[in-house]
C-alpha positions as CSV (number, residue, x, y, z in Angstrom):
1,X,96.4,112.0,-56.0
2,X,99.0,110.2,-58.5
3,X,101.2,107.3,-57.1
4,X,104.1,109.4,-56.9
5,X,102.3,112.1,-54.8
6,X,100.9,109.7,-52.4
7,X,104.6,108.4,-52.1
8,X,105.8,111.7,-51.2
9,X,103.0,112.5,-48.7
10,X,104.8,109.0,-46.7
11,X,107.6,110.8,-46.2
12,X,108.9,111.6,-43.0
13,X,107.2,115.0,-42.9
14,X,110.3,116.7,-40.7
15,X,112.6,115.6,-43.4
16,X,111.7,118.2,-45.5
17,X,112.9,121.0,-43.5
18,X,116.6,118.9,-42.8
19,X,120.0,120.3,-44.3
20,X,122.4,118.3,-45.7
21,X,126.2,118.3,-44.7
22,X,127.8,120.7,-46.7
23,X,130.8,119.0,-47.9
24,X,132.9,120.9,-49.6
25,X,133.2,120.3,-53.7
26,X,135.5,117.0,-55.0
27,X,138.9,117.5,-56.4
28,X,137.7,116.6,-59.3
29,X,135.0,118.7,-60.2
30,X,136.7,121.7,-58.8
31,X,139.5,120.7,-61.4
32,X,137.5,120.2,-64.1
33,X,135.2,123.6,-63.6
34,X,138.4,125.5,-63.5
35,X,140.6,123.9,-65.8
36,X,143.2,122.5,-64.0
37,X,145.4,119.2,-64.2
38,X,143.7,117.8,-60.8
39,X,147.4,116.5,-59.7
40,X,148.1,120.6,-59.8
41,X,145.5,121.4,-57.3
42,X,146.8,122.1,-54.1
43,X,144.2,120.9,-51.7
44,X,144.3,122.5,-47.7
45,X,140.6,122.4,-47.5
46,X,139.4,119.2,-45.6
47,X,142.4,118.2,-43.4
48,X,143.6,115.0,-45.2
49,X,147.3,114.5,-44.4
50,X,149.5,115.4,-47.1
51,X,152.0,112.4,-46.8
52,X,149.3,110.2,-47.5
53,X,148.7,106.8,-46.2
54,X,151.6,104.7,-45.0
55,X,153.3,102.4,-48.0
56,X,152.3,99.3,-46.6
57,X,149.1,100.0,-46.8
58,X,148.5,100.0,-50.9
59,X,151.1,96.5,-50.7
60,X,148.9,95.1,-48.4
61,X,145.8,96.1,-50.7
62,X,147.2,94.9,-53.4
63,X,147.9,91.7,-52.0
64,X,144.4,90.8,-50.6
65,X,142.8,87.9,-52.2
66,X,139.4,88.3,-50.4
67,X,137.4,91.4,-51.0
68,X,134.8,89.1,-52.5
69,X,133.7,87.8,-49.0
70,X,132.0,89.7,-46.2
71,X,134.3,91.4,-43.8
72,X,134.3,90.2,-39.8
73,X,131.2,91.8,-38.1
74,X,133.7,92.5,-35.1
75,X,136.5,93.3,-36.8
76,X,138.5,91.3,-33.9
77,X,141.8,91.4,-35.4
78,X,142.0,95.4,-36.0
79,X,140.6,95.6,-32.7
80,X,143.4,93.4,-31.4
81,X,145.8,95.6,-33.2
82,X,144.1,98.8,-31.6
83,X,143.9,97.3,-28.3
84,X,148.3,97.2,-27.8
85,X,147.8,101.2,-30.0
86,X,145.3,102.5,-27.7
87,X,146.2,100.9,-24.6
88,X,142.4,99.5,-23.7
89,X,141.2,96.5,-23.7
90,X,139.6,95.0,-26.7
91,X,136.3,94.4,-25.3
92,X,135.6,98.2,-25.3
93,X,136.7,99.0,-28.6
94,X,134.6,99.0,-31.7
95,X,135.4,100.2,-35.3
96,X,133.5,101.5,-37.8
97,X,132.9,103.0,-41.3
98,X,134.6,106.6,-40.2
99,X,133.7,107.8,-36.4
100,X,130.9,109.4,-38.7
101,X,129.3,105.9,-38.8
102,X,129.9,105.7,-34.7
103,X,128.1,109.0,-34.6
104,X,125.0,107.8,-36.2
105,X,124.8,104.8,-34.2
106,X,125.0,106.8,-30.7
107,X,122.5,109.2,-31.7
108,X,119.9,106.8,-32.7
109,X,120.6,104.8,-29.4
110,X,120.0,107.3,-27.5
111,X,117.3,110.0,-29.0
112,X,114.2,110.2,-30.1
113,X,112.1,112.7,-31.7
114,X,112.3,115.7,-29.3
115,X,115.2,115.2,-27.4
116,X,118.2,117.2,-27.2
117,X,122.2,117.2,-27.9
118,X,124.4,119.7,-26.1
119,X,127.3,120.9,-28.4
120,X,129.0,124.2,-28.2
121,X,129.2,126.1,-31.6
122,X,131.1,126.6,-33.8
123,X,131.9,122.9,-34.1
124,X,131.8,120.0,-36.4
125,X,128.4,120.2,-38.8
126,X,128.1,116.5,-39.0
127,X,126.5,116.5,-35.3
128,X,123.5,118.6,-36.3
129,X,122.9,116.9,-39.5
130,X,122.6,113.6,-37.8
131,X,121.0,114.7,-34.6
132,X,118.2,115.9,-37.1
133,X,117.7,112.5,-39.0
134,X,116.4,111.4,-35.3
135,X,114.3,114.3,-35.2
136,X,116.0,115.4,-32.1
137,X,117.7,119.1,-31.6
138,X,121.1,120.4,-31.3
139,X,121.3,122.9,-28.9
140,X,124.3,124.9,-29.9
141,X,126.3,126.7,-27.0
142,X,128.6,129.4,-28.7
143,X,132.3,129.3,-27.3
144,X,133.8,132.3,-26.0
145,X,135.7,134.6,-27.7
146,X,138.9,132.3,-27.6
147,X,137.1,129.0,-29.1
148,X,137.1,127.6,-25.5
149,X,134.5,125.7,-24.3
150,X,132.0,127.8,-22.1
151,X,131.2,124.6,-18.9
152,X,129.0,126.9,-17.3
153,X,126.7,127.9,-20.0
154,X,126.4,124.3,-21.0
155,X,125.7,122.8,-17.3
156,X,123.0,125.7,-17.7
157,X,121.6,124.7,-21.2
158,X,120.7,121.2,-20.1
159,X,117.1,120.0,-19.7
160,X,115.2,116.8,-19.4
161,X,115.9,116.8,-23.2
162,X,119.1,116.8,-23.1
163,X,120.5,113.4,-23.3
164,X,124.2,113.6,-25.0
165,X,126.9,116.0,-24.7
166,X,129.5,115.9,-27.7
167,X,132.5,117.8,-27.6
168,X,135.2,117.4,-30.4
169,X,138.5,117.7,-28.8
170,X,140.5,119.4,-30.7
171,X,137.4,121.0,-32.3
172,X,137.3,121.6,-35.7
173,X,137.3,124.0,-37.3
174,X,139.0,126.4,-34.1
175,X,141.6,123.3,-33.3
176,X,140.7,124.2,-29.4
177,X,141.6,121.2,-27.1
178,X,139.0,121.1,-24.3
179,X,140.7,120.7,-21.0
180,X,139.9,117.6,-18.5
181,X,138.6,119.1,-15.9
182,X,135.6,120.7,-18.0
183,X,134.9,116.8,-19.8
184,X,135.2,115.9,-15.9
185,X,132.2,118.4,-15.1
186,X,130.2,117.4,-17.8
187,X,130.8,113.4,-17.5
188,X,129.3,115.0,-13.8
189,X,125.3,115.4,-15.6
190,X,125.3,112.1,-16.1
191,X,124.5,112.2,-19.8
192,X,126.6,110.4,-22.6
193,X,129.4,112.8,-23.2
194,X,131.0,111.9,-26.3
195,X,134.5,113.3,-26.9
196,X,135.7,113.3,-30.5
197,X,139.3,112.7,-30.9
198,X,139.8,112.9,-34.8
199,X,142.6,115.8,-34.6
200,X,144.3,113.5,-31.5
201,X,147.3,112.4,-32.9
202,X,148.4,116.0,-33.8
203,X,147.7,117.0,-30.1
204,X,148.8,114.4,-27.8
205,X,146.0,115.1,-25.2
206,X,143.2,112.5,-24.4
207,X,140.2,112.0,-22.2
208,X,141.5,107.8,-22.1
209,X,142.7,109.1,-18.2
210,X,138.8,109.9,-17.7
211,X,137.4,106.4,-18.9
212,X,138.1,104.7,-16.1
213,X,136.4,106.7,-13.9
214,X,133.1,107.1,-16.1
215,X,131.2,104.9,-17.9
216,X,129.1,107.6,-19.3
217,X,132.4,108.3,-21.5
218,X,132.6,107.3,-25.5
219,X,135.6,108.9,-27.2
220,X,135.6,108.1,-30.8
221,X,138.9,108.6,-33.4
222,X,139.5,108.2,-37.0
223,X,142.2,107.4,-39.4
224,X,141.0,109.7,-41.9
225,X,143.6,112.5,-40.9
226,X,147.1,111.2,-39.3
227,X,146.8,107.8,-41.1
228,X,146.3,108.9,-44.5
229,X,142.9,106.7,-45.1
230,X,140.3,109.6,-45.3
231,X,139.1,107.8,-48.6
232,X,138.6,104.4,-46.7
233,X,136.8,105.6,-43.9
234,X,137.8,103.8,-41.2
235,X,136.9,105.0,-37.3
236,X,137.0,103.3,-34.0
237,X,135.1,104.3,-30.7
238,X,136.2,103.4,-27.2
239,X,133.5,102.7,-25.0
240,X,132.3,101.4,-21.8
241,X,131.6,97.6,-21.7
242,X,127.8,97.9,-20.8
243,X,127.1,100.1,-24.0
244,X,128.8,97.8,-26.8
245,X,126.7,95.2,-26.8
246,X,123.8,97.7,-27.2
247,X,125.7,99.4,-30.3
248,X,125.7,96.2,-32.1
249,X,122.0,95.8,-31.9
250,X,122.0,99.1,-34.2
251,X,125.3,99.1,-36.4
252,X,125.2,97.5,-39.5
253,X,127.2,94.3,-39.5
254,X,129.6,95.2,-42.2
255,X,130.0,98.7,-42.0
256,X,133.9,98.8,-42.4
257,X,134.8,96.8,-45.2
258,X,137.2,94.3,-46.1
259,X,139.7,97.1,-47.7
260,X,139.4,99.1,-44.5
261,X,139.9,96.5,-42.3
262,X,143.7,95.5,-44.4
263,X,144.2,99.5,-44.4
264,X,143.8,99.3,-40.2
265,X,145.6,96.8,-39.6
266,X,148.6,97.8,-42.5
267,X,148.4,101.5,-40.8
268,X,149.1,100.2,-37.2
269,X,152.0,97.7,-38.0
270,X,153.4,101.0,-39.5
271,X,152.8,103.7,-36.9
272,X,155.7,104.4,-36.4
273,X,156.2,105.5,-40.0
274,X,153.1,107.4,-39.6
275,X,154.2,109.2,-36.4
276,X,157.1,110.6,-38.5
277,X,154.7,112.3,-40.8
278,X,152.4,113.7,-37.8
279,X,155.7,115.0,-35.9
280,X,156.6,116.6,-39.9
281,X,152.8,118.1,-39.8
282,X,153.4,119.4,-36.6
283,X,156.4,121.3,-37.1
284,X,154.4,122.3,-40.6
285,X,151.7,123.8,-38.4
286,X,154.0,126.0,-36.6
287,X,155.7,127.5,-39.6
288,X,152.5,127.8,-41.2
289,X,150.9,129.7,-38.5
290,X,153.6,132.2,-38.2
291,X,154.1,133.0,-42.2
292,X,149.8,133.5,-42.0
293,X,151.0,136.0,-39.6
294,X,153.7,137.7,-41.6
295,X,151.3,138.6,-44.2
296,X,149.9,141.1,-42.3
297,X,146.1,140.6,-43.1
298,X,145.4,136.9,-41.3
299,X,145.1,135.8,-37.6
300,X,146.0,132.6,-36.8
301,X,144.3,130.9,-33.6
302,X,146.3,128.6,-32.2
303,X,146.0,125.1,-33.4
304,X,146.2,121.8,-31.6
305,X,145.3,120.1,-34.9
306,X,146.6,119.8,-38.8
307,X,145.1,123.1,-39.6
308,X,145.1,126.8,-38.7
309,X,141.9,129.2,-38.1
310,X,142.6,132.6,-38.7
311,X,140.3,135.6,-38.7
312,X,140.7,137.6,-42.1
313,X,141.4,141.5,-40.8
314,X,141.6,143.0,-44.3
315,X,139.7,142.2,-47.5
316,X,136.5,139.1,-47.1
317,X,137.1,135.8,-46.7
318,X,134.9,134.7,-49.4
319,X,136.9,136.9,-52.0
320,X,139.9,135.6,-50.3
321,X,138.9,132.0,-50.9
322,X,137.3,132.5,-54.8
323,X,141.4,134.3,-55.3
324,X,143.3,131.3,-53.9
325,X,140.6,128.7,-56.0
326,X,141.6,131.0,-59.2
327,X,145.5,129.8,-57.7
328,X,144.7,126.1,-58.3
329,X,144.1,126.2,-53.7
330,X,141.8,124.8,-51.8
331,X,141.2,126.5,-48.1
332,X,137.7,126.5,-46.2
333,X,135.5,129.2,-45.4
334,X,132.0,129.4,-43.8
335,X,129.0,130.8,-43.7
336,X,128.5,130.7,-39.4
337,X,127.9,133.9,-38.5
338,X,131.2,133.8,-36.4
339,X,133.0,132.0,-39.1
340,X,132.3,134.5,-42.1
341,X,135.7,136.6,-41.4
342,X,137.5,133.5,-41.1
343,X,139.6,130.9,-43.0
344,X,140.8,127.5,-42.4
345,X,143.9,126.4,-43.8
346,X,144.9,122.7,-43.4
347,X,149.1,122.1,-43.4
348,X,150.3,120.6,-46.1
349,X,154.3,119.7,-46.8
350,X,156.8,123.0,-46.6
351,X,156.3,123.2,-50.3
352,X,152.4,123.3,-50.2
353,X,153.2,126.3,-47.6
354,X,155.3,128.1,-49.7
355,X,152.9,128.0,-52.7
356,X,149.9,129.5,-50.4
357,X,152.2,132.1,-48.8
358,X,153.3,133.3,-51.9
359,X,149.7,133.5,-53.4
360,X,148.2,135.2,-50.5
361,X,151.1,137.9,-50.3
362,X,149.8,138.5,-54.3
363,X,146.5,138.7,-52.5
364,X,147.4,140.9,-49.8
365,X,148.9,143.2,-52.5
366,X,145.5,143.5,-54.6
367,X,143.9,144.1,-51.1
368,X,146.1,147.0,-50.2
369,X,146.1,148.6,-53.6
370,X,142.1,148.1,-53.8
371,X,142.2,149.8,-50.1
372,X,144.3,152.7,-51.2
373,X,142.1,153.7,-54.4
């Protein structure tokens, strides 16, 4: 056996069989492979907020004087500043490199190899990937036929196994909010229910009201999608008080660095800026939801997030998608089994609208005269 063998027989053997996120392709490689000036691309295809991040936060970059030392393991100035934003003490918040990085840490605290996680499908990818670099299992529990979340199939899926329930609320990609009263049944199992709270800003709904009451309750939120800073990763979790000091025996000690930390703390000295871009993403996502209507071959769901679902009733989504990339646009599509007639549009500025309504009526068009041949 040569060296490089025998290293590869040390591999985790499970590790083999794993899948990787499938993240969609960069900007810039999809410009590249098709030509196109990359400031031309119009991108609805990951949910990143079209105003971008607030002004203050490149000033306040471009004043900082010390990205050469290590940031503050605890962050305790932007949890300061989240503590008066979120409304809970400081002493149960934590931040982190994206909630992805929060996500990671969980999981490991709490499974080991053969345990279980409780999601409901279709949801965010991210929570299989990781549960499966613990070699634990998701056990997906498929939605109804609305998106919502089915409580009594879940309360039936759990095992001894099962040690965390997540449930992303709004959920992505359906932008289903998940009412209280289910989070309140399954906070009831007595497993870590984790309720992810990216899309919350574009909702208004929180399960804050149930943290109180539980402290089997993590809610994690990001500030990747209303404050502009999906390319800085920055995330925050709140938790009970019992759990923190447990997370920081697990989470590396400078996971959220020094240009995060100024983007935090420029964002929230701004919000109320960057309110005034969710309220214009909100009104976006109405308008946007109705002209996907008008064209006759698209269902929108309703959204509680910065993007719009919508089943595809004529023509495939995939052809749909590879027409709108030939555009210079971005959208999502999937390969779930329940997500293959679908399409996910994020909402972009009135503009961005315009130019995708106008290429999918050109689209509709070739559909119809294909369908009539």
């Amino acid at each position: 056996m040569s060296v490089g063998e025998r290293v590869r027989s040390l591999l985790r053997p499970d590790v083999w069989d794993l899948r990787e996120y499938a993240a969609p392709e960069p900007l810039e490689e999809f410009a590249a492979r098709r030509g196109l000036a990359v400031d031309s691309v119009l991108k609805l295809d990951q949910n990143e907020n079209p105003y971008g991040c607030s002004p203050r936060v490149q000033a306040a970059l471009g004043r900082c004087r010390r990205f050469h030392v290590y940031p503050d393991p605890l962050a305790r100035r932007c949890r300061a500043l989240l503590e008066s934003y979120v409304g809970v003490s400081r002493e149960r918040l934590a931040v982190g490199n994206g909630s992805d990085e929060l996500i990671e840490v969980l999981f490991r605290l709490f499974l080991q190899p053969g345990d279980r996680v409780l999601s409901f499908t279709p949801t965010f990818g991210y929570y299989s990937t990781v549960a499966g670099t613990c070699a634990a299992e998701l056990v997906g529990v498929p939605r109804r036929s609305d998106w919502s979340v089915d409580v009594e199939a879940g309360l039936a899926a759990l095992d001894d196994r099962a040690k965390v329930i997540v449930v992303a609320s709004p959920n992505n990609p359906t932008g289903t909010l998940t009412p209280l009263e289910d989070l309140r049944r399954l906070l009831a199992t007595g497993r870590l229910v984790i309720v992810d709270e990216a899309y919350y800003e574009f909702s208004g709904q929180t399960a804050l009201p149930l943290a109180e009451e539980h402290d089997n309750l993590v809610i994690l939120r990001t500030l990747s999608k209303w404050a502009g800073l999906a390319g800085l990763r920055v995330g925050y979790g709140v938790f009970p008080e019992w759990l923190l000091p447990q997370l920081y025996k697990l989470k590396p000690p400078y996971g959220l660095s020094v240009a995060g930390m100024v983007a935090l703390e420029a964002s929230l000295e701004d919000a109320a800026y960057l309110r005034r871009t969710v309220e214009l993403i909100v009104a976006e996502r109405a308008r946007l939801a109705s002209l996907l209507a008008d064209t006759g071959y698209l269902r929108p769901y309703p959204s509680a997030a910065n993007f719009v679902l919508c089943d595809v009733l004529r023509g495939d989504a995939p052809t749909i998608r590879r027409r709108l990339e030939e555009e210079g646009i971005l959208v999502r599509a999937y390969s779930d089994p329940r997500l293959r007639s679908t399409l996910r549009f994020s909402v972009g500025r009135p503009e961005d609208t315009d130019r995708l309504v106008e290429a999918l009526k050109r689209i509709g068009e070739e559909i119809g005269s294909i369908e009539r041949e």
